[in-house]
SEMILUM-792073 format. One record per residue (C-alpha): residue number from 1; x, y, z; residue in three letters. Coordinates in nm, 2 decimals, decimal comma. Layout:
+-----+--------+--------+--------+---------+
| num |     c1 |     c2 |     c3 | residuo |
+-----+--------+--------+--------+---------+
| NUM |      X |      Y |      Z |     ALA |
...
+-----+--------+--------+--------+---------+
This chain:
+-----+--------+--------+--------+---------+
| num |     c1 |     c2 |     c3 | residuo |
+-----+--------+--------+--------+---------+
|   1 |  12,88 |  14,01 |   9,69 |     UNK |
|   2 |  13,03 |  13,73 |   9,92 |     UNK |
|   3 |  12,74 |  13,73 |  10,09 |     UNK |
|   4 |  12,53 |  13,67 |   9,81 |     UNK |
|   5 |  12,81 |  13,41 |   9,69 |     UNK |
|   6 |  12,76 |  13,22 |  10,00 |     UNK |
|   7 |  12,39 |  13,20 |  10,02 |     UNK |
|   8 |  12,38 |  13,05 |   9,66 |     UNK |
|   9 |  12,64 |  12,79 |   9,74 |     UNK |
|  10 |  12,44 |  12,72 |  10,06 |     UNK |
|  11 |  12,10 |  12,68 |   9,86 |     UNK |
|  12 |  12,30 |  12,42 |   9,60 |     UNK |
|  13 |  12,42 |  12,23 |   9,88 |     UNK |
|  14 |  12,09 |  12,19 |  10,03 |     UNK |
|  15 |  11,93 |  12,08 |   9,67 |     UNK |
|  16 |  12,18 |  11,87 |   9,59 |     UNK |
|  17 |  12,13 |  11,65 |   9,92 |     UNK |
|  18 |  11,79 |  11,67 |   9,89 |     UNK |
|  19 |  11,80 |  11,53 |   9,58 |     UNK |
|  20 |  12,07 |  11,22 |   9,72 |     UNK |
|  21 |  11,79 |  11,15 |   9,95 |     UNK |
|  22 |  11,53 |  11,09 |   9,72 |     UNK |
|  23 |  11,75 |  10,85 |   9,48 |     UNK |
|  24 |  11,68 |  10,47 |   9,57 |     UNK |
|  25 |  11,96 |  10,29 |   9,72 |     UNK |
|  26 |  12,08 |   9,98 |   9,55 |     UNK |
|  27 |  11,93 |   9,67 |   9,63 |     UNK |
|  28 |  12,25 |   9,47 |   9,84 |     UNK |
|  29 |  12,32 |   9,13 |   9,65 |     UNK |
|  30 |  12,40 |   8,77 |   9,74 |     UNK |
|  31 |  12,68 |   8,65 |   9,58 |     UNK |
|  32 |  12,67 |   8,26 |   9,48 |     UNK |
|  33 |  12,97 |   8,04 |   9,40 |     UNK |
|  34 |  12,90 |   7,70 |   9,12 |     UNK |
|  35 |  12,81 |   7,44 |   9,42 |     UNK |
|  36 |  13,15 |   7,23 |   9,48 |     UNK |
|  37 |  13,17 |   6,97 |   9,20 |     UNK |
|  38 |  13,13 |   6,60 |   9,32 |     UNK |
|  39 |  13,45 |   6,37 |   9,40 |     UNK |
|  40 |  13,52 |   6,18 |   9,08 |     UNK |
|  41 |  13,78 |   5,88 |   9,13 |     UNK |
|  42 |  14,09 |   5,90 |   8,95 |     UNK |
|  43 |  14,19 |   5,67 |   8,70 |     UNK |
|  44 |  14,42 |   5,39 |   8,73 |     UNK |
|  45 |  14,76 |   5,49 |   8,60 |     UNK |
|  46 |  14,72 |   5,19 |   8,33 |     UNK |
|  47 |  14,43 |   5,33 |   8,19 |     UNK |
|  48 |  14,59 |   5,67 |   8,18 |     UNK |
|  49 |  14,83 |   5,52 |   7,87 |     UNK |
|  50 |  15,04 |   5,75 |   7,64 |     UNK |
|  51 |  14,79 |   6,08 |   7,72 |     UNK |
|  52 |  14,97 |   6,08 |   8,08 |     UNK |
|  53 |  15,24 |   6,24 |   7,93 |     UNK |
|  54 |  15,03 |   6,51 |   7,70 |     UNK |
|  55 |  15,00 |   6,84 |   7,90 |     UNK |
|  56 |  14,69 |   7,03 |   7,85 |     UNK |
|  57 |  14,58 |   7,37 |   7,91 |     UNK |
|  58 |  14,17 |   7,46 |   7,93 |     UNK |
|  59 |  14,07 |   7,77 |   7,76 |     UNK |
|  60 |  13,84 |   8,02 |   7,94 |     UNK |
|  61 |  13,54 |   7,95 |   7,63 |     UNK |
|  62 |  13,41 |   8,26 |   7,44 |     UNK |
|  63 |  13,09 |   8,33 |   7,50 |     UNK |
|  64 |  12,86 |   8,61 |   7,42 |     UNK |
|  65 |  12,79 |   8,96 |   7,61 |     UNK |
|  66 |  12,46 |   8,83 |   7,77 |     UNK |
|  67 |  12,65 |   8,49 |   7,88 |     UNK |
|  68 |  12,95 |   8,65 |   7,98 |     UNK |
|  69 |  12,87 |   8,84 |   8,27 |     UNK |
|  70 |  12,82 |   8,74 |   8,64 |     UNK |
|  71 |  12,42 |   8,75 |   8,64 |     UNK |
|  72 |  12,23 |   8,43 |   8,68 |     UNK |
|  73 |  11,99 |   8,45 |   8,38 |     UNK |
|  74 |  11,65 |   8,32 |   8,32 |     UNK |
|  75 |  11,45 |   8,27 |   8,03 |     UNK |
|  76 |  11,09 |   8,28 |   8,17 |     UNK |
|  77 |  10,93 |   8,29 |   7,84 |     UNK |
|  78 |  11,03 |   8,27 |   7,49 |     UNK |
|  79 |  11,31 |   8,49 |   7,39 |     UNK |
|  80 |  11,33 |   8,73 |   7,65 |     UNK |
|  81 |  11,65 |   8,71 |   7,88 |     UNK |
|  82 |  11,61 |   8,81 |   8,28 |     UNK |
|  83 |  11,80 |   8,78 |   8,57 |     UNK |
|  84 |  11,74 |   8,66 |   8,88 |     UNK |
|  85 |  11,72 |   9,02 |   9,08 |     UNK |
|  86 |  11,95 |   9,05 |   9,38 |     UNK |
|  87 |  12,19 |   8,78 |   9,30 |     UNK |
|  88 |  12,48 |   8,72 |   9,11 |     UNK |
|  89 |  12,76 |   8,45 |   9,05 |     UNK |
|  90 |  13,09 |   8,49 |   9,22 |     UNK |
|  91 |  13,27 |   8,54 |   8,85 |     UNK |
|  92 |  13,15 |   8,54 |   8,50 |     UNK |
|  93 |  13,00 |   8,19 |   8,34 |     UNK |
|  94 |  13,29 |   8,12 |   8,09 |     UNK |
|  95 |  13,52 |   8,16 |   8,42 |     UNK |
|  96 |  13,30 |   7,94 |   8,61 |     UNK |
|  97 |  13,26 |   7,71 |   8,37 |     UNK |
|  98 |  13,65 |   7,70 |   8,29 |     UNK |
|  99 |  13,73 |   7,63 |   8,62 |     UNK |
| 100 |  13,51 |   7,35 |   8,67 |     UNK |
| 101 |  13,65 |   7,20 |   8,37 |     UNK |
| 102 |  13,99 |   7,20 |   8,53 |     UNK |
| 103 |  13,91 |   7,05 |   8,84 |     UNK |
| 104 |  13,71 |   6,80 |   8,67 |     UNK |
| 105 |  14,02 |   6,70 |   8,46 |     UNK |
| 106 |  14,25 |   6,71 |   8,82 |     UNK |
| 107 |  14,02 |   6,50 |   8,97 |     UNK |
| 108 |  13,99 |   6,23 |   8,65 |     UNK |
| 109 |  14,41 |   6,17 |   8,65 |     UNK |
| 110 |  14,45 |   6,04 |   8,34 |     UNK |
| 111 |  14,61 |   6,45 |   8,23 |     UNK |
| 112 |  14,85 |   6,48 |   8,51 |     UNK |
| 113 |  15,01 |   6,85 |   8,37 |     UNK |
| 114 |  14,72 |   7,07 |   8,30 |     UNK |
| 115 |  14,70 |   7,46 |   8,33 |     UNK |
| 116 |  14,49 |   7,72 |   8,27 |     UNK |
| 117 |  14,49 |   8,01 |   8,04 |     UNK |
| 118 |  14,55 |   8,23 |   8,36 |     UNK |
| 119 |  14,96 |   8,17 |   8,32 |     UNK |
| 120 |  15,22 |   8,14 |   8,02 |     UNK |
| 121 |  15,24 |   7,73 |   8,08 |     UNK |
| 122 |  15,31 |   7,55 |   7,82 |     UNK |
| 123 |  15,10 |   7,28 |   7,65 |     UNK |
| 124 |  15,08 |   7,01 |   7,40 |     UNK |
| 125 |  14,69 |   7,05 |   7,36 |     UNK |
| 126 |  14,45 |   7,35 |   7,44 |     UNK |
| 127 |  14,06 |   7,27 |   7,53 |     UNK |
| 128 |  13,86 |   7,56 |   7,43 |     UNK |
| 129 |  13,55 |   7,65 |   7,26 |     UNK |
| 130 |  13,23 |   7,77 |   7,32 |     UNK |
| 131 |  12,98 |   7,85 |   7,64 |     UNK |
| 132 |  12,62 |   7,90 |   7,39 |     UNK |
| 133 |  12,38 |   7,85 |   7,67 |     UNK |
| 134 |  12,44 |   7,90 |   8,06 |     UNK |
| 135 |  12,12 |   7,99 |   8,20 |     UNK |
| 136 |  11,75 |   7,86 |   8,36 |     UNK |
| 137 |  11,52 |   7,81 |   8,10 |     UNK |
| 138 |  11,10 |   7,78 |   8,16 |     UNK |
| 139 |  10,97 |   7,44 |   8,04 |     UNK |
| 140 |  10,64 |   7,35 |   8,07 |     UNK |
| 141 |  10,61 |   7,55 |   8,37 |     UNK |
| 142 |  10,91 |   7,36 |   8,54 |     UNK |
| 143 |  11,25 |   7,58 |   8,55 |     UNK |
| 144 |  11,52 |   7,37 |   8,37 |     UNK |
| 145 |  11,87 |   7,42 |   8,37 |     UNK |
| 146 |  12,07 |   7,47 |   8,01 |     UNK |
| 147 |  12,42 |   7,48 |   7,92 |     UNK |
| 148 |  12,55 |   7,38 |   7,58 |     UNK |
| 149 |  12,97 |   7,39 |   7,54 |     UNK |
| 150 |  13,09 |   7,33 |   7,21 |     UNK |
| 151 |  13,45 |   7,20 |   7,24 |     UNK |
| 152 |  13,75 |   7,20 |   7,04 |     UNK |
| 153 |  14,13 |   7,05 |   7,11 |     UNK |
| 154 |  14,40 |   7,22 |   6,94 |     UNK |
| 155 |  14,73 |   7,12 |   6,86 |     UNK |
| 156 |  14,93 |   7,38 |   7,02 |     UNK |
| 157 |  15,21 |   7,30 |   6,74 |     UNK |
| 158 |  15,05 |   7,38 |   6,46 |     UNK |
| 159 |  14,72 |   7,54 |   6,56 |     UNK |
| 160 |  14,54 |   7,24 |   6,41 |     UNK |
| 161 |  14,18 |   7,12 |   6,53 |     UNK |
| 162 |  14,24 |   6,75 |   6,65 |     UNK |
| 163 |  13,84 |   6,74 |   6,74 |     UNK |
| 164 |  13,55 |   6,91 |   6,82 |     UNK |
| 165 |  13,21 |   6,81 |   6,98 |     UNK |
| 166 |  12,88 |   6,99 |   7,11 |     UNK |
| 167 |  12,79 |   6,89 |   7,49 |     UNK |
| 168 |  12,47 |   7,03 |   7,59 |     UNK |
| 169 |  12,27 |   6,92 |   7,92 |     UNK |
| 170 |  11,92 |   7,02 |   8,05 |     UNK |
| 171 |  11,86 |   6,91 |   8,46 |     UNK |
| 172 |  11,54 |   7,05 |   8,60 |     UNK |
| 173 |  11,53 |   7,21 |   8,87 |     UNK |
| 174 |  11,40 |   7,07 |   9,27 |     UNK |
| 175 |  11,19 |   7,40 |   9,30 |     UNK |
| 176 |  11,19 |   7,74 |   9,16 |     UNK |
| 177 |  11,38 |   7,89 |   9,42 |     UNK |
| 178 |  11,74 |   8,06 |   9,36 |     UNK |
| 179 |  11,93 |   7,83 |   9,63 |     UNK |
| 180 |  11,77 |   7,52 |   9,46 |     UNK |
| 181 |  11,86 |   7,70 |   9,06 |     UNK |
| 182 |  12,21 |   7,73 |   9,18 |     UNK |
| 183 |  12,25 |   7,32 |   9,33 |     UNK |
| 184 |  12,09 |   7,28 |   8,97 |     UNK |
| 185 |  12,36 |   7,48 |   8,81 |     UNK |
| 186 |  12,63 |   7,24 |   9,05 |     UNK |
| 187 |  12,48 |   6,96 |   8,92 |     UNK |
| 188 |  12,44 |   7,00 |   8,55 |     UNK |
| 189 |  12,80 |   7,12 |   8,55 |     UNK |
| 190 |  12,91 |   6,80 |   8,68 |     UNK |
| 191 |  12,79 |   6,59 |   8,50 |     UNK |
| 192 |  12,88 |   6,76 |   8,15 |     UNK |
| 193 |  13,26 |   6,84 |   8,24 |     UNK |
| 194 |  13,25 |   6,43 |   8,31 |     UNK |
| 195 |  13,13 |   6,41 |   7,97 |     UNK |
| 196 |  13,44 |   6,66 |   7,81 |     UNK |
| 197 |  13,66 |   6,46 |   8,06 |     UNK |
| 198 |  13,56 |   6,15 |   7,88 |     UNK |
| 199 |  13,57 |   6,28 |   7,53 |     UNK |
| 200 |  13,92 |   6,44 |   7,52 |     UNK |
| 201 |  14,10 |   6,14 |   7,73 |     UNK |
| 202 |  13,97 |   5,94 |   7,38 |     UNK |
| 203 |  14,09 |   6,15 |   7,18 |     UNK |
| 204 |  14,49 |   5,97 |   7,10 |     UNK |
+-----+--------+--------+--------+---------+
């Protein structure tokens, strides 16, 4: 009975590996970080006014399940949503994005005390919103970077809208290559968070 009990475990084993050594193995990924945003001068400290004093926190932005996720998607043709195979962002797009919101605002001056939703900080106003569109988008042929943020400052008070805006952006890209998507990527994103920079320091 053993016997028999032994031979049958042996003849499992041996299936079961075969089996592991047919299975493909998972293609190993690169992981890519949003390119370093570009030095932006700070303000002078007279231009900064009564807003120097305002703290403000940025909001990581809602966005949906396709958006929210690490892959780096592509729209080759109509509708239909791809990703680029093999690669990946080093965090999810509203993270990405939120971050290079804050170190846009750091690197502008005119909010000195700003904060993230990461920690129990308080604030006076909250940035948040909406990330619609973060991906690579086929036009004509030529592979175009889209993002579209729609942004909202709270009152932190009284949970009141003070103002809201759509920012949207479309860079194409210097080849079709995912080194030269991702610079594209860097570069869109920098120039739009100068944009929400812009918008919510004129917003007193």
């Amino acid at each position: 009975m053993n016997t028999l009990l032994l031979r049958t475990s042996l003849v499992a084993a041996s299936l079961m590996l075969a089996a592991c050594s047919i299975l493909p193995k998972p293609d190993p990924q690169a992981v890519y970080r949003l390119p370093t945003a570009t030095a932006m001068p700070a303000q002078a400290s007279t231009a900064a006014g009564n807003i120097r004093l305002r703290a403000l926190r940025i909001a990581t932005p809602y966005a949906n399940r396709s958006i929210d996720s690490e892959r780096i998607l592509v729209l080759p043709e109509g509708d239909v949503i791809k990703s680029y195979a093999g690669v990946r962002w080093s965090d999810a797009a509203p993270l990405l994005w939120r971050d290079r919101l804050l170190e846009a605002f750091r690197a502008d001056g005119r909010y000195q005390r700003l904060s993230s939703d990461t920690g129990n900080i308080a604030a006076d106003i909250e940035l948040d919103g909406a990330l619609t569109s973060f991906q690579t988008e086929y036009r004509h042929g030529v592979p175009t970077v889209v993002i579209v943020y729609d942004a909202r400052l709270i009152d932190t008070a009284n949970r009141q809208q003070l103002a809201s805006q759509r920012f949207a952006i479309q860079r194409a890209v210097d080849g079709s290559k995912v080194p030269e998507v991702v610079s594209a990527f860097g570069q869109a994103c920098d120039q739009l968070a100068k944009e929400v920079v812009n918008w919510a320091a004129a917003q007193r």
